[in-house]
N, C-alpha and C positions, 0 to 999 in steps of 0.2 A: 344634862339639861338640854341639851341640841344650839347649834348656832345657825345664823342666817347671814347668807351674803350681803353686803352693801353696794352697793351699785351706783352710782350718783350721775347727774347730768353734768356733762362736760362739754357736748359738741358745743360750738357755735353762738361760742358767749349763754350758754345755758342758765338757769335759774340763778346758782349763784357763782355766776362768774361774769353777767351781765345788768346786776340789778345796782352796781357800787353808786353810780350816779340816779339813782334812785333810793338812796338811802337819806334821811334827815334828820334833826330832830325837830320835834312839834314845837312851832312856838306860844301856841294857847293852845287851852282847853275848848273844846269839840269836835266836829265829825272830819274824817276825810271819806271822802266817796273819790271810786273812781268811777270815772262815765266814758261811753264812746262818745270820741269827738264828733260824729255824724248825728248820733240821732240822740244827743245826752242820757240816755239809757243810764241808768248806776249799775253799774257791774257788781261792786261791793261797797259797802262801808266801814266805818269801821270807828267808833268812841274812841277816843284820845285824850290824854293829860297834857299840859303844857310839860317841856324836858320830856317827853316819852320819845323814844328812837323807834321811826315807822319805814317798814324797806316793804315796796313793791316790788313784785316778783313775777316776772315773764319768761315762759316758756315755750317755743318756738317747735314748733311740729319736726323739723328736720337733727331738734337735738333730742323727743320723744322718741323719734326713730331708733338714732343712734343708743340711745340709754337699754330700750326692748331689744335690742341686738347685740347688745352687748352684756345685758342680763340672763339672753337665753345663751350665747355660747360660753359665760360663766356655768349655767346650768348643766348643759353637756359636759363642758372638763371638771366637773366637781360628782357628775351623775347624783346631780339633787333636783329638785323639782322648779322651773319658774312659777309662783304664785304674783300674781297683778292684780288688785284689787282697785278695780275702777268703778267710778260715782258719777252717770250721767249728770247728777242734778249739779257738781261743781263745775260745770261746762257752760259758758254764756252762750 
C-alpha cells in the first residue's frame, strides 16, 4: 500500500501546541467569525451549536519554516519525495 511521513508543527508554540487558550466550548447557537482587529475584515467564519468545542488555530511563519525543514531532511534520510500542497486561496 505505500506509507507517508508525518511531520507536525512543533517550533514555537505551533498550531497545536499554541492554540490550548484558544480552545472553548460554545455557549449558544450561532456564528463565530474571526476578524482583524484593525480593519474588522472576517477572516473565517464558522456555524456553531450551543456545547460544540471551537479551537482556533495559529500558525506562525517561523514554525512554517521549521516544519519545511524538517519535512525535507526527513525526505533525504528516508530518500522519498517531499510533496507540499499549498492553497493560496487559504491565505488572508
Amino acid at each position: 500500500m505505500g506509507n507517508v511521513s508525518n511531520v507536525g508543527l512543533m517550533a514555537d508554540k505551533a498550531e497545536e501546541y499554541g492554540s490550548h487558550d484558544k480552545t472553548f466550548e460554545v455557549p449558544e447557537t450561532g456564528t463565530i467569525r474571526v476578524r482583524d482587529k484593525n480593519t474588522n475584515e472576517v477572516y473565517i467564519q464558522q456555524e456553531v451549536r450551543g456545547g460544540d468545542v471551537w479551537r482556533m488555530c495559529q500558525t506562525k511563519d517561523e514554525a512554517v519554516r521549521d516544519w519545511v525543514k524538517l519535512a525535507v531532511a526527513r525526505a533525504h534520510e528516508t530518500g522519498t519525495k517531499a510533496i507540499f500542497w499549498l492553497d493560496p486561496d487559504r491565505a488572508p
